[in-house]
C-alpha positions in Angstrom: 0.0 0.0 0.0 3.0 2.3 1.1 4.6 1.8 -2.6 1.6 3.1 -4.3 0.8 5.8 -2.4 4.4 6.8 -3.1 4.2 6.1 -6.6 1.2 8.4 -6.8 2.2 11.3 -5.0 5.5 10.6 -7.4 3.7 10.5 -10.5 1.5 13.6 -9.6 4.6 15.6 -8.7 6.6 14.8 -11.4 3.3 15.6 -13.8 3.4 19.3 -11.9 7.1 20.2 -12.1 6.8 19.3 -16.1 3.4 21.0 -16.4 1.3 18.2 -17.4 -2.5 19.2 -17.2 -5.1 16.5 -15.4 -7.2 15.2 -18.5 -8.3 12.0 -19.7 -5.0 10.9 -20.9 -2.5 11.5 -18.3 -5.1 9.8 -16.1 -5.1 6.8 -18.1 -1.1 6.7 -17.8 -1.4 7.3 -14.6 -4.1 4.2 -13.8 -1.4 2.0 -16.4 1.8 3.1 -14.5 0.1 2.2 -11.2 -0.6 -1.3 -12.5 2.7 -1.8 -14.0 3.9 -0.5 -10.5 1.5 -3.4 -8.6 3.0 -6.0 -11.2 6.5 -5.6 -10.9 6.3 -5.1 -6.8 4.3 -8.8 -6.8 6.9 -9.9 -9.3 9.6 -9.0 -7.1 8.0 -9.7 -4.1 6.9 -13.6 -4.9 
């Protein structure tokens, strides 16, 4: 839970400092990114 929270708040900063504007797009990266995120920690994890 503590790795996607990070990844989030990561993901949201990163999309402010570069200027990236909330739309449908970016929040379909976003949801895609996350997953990935989830994979690859279970992945690792197992």
């Amino acid at each position: 839970v503590m790795v996607l929270a990070l990844m989030t708040v990561e993901l949201f900063g990163m999309m402010g400092l570069i200027g990236i504007k909330l739309s449908a797009v970016p929040v379909v990266i976003l949801i895609a990114s996350v997953g990935i995120g989830v994979e690859f920690t279970v992945h690792v994890a197992l």
